[in-house]
Backbone bond lengths (Angstrom), bond angles and torsions (degrees), N, CA, C in turn:
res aa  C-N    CA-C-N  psi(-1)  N-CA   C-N-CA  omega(-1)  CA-C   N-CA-C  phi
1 X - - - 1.463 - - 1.520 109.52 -
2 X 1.407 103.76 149.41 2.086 99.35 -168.66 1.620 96.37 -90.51
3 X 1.470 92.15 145.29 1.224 92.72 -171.62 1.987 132.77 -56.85
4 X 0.989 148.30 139.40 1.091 123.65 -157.57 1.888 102.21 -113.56
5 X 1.040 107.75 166.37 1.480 115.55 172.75 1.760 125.11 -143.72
6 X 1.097 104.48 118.70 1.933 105.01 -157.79 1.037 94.99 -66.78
7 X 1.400 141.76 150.14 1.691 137.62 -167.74 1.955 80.01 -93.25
8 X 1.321 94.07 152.60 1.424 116.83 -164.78 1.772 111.29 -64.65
9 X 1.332 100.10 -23.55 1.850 120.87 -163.70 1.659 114.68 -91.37
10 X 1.469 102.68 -0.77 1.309 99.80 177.26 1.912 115.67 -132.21
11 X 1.463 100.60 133.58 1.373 73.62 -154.51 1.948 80.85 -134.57
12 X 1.027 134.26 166.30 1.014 147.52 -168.22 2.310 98.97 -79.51
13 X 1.888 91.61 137.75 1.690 91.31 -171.46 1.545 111.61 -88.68
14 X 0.880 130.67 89.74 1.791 130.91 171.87 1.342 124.51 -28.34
15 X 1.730 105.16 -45.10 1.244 90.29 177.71 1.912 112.18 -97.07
16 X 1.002 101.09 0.17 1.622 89.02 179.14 1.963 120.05 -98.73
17 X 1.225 95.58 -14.94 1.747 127.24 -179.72 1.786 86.32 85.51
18 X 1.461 72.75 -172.19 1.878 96.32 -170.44 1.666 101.19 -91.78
19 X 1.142 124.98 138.67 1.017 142.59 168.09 1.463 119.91 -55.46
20 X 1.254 141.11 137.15 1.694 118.32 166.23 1.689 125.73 -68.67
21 X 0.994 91.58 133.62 1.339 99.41 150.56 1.549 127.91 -127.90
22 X 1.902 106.08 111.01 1.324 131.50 -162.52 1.405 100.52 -102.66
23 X 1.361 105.96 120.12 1.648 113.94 172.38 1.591 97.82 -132.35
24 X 1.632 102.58 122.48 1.620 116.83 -174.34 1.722 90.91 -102.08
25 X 1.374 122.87 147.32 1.261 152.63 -179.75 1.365 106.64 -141.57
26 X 1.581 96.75 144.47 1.679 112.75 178.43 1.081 123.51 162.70
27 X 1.529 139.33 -176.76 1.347 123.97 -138.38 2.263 83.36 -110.82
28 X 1.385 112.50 179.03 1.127 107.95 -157.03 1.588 85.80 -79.46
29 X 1.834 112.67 -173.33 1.076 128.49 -134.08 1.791 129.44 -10.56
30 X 1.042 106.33 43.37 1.611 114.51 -171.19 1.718 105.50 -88.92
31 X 1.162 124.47 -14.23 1.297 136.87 136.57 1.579 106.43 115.75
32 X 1.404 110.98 31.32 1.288 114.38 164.84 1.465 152.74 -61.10
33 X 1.687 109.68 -19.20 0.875 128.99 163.84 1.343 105.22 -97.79
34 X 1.557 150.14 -10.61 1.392 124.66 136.77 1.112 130.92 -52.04
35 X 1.429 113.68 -35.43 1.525 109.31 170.91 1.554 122.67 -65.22
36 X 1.421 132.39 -35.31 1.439 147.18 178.72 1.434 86.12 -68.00
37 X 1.420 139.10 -46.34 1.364 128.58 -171.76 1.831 113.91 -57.17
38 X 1.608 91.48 -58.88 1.084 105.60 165.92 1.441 141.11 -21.70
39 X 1.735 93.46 -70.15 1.551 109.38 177.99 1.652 115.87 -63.81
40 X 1.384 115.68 -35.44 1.782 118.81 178.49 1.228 98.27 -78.18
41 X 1.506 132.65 -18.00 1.899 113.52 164.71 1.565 121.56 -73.42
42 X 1.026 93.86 -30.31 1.846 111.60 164.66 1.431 103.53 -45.53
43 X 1.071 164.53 121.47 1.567 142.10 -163.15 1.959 87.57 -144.53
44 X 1.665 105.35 6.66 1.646 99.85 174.97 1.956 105.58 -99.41
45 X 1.579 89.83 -3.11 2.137 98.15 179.38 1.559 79.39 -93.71
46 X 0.827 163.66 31.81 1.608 133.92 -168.35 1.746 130.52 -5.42
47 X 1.404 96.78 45.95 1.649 89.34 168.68 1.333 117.53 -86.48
48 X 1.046 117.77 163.78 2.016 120.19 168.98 1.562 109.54 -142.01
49 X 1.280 95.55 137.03 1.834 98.42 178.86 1.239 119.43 -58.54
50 X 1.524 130.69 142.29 1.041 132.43 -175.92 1.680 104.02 -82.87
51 X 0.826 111.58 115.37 1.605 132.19 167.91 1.881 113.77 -35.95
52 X 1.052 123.72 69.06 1.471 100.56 176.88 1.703 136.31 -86.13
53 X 1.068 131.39 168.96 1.517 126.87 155.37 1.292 124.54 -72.34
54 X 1.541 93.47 141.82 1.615 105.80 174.06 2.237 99.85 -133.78
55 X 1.260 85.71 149.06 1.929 97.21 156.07 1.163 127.11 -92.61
56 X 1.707 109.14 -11.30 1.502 111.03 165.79 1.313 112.80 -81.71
57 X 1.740 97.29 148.00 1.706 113.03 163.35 1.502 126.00 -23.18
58 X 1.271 127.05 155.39 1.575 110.76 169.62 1.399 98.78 -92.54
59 X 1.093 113.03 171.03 2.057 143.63 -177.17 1.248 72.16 -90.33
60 X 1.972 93.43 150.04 1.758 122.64 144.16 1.500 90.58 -48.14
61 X 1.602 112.71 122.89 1.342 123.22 145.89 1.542 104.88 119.94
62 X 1.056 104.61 -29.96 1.747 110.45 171.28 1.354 133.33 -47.95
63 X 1.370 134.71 130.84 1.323 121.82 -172.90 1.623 106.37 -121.74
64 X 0.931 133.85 130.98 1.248 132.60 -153.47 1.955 88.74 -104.95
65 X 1.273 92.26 121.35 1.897 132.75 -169.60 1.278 117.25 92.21
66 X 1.245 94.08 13.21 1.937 100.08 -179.43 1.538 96.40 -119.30
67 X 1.292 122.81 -75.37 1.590 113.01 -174.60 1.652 111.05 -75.25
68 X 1.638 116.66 -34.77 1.002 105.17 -174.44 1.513 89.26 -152.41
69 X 1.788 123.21 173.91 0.955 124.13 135.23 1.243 138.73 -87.04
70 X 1.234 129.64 103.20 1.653 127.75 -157.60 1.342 103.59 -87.49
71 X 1.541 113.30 126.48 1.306 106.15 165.26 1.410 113.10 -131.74
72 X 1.388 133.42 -174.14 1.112 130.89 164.99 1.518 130.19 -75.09
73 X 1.268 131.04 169.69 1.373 109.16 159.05 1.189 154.07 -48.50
74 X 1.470 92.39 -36.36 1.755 112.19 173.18 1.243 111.04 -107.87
75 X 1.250 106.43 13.54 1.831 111.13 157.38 1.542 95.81 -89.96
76 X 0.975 109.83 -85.85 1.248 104.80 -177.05 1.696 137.10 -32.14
77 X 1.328 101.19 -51.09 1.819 99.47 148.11 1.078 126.11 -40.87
78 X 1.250 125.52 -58.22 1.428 147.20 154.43 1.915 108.79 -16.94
79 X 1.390 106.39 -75.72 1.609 112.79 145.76 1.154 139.89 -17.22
80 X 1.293 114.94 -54.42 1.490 114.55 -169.51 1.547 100.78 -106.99
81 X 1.466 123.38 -46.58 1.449 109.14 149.15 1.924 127.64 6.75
82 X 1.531 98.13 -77.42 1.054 129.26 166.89 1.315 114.60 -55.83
83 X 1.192 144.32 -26.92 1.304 146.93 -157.65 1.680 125.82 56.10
84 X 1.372 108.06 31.74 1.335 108.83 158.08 1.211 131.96 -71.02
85 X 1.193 120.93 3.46 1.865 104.05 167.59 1.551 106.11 -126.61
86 X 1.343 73.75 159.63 1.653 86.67 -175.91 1.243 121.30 -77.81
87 X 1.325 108.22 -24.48 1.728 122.16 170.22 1.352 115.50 -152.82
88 X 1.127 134.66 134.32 1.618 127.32 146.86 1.151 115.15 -143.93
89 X 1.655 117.25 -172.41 1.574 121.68 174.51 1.584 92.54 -172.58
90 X 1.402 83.50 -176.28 1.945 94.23 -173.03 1.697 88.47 -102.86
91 X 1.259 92.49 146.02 1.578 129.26 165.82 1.642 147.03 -89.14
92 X 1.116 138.08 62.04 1.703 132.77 -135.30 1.711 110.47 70.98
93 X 1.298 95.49 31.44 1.932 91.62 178.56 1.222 123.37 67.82
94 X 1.198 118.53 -5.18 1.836 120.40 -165.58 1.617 121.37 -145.19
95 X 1.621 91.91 -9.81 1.628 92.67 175.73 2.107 98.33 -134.49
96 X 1.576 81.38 158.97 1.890 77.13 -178.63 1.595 92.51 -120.93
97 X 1.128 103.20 148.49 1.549 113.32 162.23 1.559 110.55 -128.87
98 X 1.415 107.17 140.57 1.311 112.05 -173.62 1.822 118.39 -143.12
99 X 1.058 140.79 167.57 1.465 146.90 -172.22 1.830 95.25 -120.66
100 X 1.380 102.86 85.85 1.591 103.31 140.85 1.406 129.49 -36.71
101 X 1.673 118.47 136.55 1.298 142.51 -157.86 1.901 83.77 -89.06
102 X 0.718 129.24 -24.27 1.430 126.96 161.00 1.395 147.37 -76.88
103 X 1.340 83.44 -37.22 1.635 97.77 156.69 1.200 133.83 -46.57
104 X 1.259 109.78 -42.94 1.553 140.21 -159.72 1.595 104.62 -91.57
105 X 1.740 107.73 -65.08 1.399 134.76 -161.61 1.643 97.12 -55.13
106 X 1.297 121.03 -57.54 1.523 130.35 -160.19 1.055 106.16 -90.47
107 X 1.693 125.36 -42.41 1.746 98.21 174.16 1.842 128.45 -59.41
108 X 1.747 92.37 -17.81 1.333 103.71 -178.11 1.767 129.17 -59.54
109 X 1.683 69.32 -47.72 1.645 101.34 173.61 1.464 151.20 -74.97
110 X 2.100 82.10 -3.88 1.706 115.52 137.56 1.612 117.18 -104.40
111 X 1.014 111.08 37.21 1.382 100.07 165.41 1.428 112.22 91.10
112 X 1.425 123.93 -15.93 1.381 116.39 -148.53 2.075 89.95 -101.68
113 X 2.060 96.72 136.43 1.235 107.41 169.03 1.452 95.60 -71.39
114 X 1.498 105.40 139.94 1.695 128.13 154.51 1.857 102.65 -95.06
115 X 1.664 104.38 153.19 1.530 105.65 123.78 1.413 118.19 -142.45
116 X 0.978 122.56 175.02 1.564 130.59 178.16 1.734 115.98 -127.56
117 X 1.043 89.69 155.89 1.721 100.98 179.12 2.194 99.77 -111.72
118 X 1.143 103.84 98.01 1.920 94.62 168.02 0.984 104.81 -134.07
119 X 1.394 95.69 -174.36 1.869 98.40 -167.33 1.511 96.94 -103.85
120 X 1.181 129.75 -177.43 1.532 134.99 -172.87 1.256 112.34 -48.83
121 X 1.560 109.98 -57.35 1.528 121.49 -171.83 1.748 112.26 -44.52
122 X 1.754 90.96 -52.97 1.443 98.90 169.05 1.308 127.76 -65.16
123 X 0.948 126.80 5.15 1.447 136.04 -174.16 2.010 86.81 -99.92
124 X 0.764 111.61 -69.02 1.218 126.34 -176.06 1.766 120.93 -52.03
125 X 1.333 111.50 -22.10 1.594 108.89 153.16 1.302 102.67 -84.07
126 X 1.063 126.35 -42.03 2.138 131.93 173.93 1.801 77.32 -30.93
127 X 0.940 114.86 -79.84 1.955 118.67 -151.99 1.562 101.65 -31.57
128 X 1.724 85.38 -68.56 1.510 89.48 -179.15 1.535 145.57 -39.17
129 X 1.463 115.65 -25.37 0.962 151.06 -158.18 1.385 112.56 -85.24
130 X 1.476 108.14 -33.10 1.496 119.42 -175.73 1.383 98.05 -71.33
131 X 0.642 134.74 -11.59 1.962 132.90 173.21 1.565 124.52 -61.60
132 X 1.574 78.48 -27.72 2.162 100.94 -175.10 1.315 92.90 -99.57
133 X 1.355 137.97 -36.46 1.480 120.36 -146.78 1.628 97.16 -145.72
134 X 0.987 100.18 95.94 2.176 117.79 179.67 2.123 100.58 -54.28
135 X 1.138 100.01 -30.56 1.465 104.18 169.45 1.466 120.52 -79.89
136 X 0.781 114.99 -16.67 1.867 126.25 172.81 1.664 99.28 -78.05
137 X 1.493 100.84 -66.28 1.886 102.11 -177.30 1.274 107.64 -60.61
138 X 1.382 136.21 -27.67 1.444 115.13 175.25 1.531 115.61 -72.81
139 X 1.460 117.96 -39.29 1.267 121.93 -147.79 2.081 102.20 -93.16
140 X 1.767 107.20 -29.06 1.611 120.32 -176.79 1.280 116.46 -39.20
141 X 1.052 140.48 109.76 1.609 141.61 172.91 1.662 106.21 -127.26
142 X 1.415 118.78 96.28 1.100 134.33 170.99 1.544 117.36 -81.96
143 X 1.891 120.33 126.10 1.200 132.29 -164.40 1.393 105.32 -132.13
144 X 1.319 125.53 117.35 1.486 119.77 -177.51 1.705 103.12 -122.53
145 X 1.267 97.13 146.58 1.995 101.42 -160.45 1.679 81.19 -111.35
146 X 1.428 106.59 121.80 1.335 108.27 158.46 1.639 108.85 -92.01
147 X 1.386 101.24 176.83 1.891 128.41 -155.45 1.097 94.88 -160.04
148 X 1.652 104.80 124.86 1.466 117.83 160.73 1.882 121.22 -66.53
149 X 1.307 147.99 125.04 1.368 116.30 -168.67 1.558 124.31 -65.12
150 X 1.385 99.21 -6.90 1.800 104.83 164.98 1.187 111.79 -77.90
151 X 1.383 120.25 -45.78 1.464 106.15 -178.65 1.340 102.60 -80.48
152 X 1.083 142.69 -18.35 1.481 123.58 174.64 1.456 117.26 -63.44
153 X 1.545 114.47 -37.70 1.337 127.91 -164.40 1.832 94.30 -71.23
154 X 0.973 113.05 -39.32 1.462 108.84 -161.96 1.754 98.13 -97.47
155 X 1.402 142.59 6.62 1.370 159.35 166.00 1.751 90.18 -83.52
156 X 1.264 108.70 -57.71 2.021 99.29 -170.74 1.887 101.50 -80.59
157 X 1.446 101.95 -31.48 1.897 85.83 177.48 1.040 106.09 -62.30
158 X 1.422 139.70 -37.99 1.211 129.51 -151.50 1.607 102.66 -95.81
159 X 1.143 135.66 9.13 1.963 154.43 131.99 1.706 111.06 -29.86
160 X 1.512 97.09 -63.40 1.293 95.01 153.92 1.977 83.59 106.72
161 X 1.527 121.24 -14.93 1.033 114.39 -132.02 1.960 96.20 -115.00
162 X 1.255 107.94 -39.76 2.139 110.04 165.01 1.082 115.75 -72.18
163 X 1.369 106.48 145.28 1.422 119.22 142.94 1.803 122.90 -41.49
164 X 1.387 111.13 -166.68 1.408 115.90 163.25 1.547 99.85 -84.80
165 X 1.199 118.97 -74.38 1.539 125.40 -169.91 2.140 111.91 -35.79
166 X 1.295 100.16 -33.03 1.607 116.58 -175.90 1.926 85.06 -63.87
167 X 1.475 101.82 -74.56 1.367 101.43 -165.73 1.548 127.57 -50.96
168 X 1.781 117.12 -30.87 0.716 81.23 175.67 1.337 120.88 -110.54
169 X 1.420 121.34 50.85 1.591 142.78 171.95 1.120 104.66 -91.62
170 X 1.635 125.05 -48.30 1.675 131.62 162.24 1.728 101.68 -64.39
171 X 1.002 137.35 20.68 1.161 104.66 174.50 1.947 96.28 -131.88
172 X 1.313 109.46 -19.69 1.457 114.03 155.86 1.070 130.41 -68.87
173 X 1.337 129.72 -39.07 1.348 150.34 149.99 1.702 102.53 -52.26
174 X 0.727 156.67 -39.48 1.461 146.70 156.71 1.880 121.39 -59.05
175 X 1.582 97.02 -51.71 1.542 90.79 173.49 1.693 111.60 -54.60
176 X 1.531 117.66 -23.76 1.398 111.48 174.86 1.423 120.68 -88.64
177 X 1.266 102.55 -11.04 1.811 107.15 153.64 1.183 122.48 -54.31
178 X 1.559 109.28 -60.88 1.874 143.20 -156.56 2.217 78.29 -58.72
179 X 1.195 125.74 -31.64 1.461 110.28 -159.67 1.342 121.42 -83.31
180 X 1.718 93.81 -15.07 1.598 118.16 -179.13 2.075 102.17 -85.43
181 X 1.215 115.99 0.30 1.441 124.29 -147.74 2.258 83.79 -70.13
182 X 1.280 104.31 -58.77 1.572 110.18 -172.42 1.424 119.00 -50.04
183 X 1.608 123.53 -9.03 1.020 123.19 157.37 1.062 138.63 -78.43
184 X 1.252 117.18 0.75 1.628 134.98 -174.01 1.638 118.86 -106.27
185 X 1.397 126.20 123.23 1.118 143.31 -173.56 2.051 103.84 -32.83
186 X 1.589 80.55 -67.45 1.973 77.01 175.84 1.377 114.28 -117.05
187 X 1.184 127.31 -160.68 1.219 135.08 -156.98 1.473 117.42 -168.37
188 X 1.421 123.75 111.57 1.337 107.48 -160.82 2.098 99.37 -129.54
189 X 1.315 107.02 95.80 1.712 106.27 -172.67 1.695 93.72 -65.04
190 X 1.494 96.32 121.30 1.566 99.15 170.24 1.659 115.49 -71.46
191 X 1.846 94.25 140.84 1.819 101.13 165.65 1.330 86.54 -112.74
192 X 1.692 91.21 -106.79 1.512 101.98 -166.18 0.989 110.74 -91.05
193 X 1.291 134.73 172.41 1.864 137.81 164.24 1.531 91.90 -50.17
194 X 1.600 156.37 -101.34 0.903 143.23 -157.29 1.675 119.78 -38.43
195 X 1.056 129.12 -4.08 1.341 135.55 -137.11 1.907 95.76 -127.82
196 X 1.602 107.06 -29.05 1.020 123.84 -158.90 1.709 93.39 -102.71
197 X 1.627 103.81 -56.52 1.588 91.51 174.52 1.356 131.99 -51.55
198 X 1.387 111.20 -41.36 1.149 130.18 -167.97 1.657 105.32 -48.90
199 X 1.351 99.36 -48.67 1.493 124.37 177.60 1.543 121.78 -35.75
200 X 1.726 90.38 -45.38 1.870 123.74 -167.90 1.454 98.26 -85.72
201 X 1.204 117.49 -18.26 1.382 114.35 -166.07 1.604 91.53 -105.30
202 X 1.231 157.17 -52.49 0.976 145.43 151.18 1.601 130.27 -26.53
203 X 0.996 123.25 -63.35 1.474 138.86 120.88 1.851 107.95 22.20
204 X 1.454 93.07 -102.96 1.779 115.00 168.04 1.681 106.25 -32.45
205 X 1.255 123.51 -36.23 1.298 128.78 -147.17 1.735 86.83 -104.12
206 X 0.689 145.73 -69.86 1.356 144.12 149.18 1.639 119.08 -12.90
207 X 1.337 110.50 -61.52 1.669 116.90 -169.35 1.581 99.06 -71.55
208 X 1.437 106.92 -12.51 1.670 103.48 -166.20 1.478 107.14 -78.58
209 X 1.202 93.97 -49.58 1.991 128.32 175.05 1.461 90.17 -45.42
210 X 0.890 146.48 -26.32 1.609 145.78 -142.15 1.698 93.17 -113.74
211 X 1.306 103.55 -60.52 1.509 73.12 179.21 1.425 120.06 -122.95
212 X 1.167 112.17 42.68 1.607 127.72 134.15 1.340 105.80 -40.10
């Protein structure tokens, strides 16, 4: 991992505590990014999505620092070179997406709750990271949604949208998620979407209590 460096101007608030920062991980349709949807429509939790980078094009409708930060390739090399993100990797082999050390660092450092949606790995430079930035280790609250592989299998059939061979590549690729699951602060076995928030919202209410 490149080495990182906390920009000198932001420093964690004493008297207000650290804000969370909630990043849910988990294997695909296990419903994690409904819940991150979820919680930033709530606008009485005050969370907001963390903004990440991509090297792909934007979509009709995209606003670049709102859905994503779009950069180029050799911007972005350029980036991580440097050690500005806190995590990334390549995506379909040809594009990288990554979570700026800024993104994260400065909304925190006004007060503002984040969460994020990453995959394990990314969860796992998040860890690392707390070494560079005393505001990351206070504020990190890692949540991983387990999936039964029956109910997962029958969550992507019912998509309507893989093959067999697709599914069961998502469903191997998850049992090697499910192994990373004991590294994570909480743990949330998916039911239903209500069943699951409820979970997240308990969760929050707990991690908050914590660092009160």
């Amino acid at each position: 991992m490149p080495n990182l460096t906390a920009p000198s101007e932001v420093t964690p608030n004493a008297a207000s505590g650290s804000p969370l920062f909630l990043v849910l991980a988990g294997p695909t349709a296990s419903g994690k990014s409904t819940l991150c949807e979820r919680l930033v429509a709530d606008a009485a939790l005050g969370f907001a999505r963390v903004v990440t980078t991509t090297t792909r094009a934007p979509r009709p409708g995209e606003v670049d620092g709102v859905h994503y930060h779009f950069l180029s390739p050799a911007a972005f090399e350029e980036k991580q070179r440097a050690g500005e993100f806190l995590e990334w990797a390549w995506v379909h082999g040809d594009r990288r997406y990554g979570t700026l050390a800024s993104s994260v660092i400065e909304p925190l450092a006004r007060g503002q709750a984040l969460v994020a949606n990453v995959d394990v790995q990314g969860v796992a430079s998040f860890r690392e990271a707390r070494a560079q930035y005393p505001l990351l280790a206070q504020s990190l609250v890692t949540v991983f949604i387990e999936i039964a592989p029956e109910q997962l299998q029958a969550r992507i059939r019912a998509r309507g949208t893989d093959d067999e061979a697709e599914i069961a590549r998502r469903v191997a690729t998850a049992e090697r998620e499910m192994a990373e699951a004991a590294k994570f602060e909480y743990r949330i076995k998916s039911g239903s979407r209500d069943q699951d928030y409820a979970a997240l919202l308990a969760i929050i209410a707990q991690a908050k209590s914590r660092l009160r």
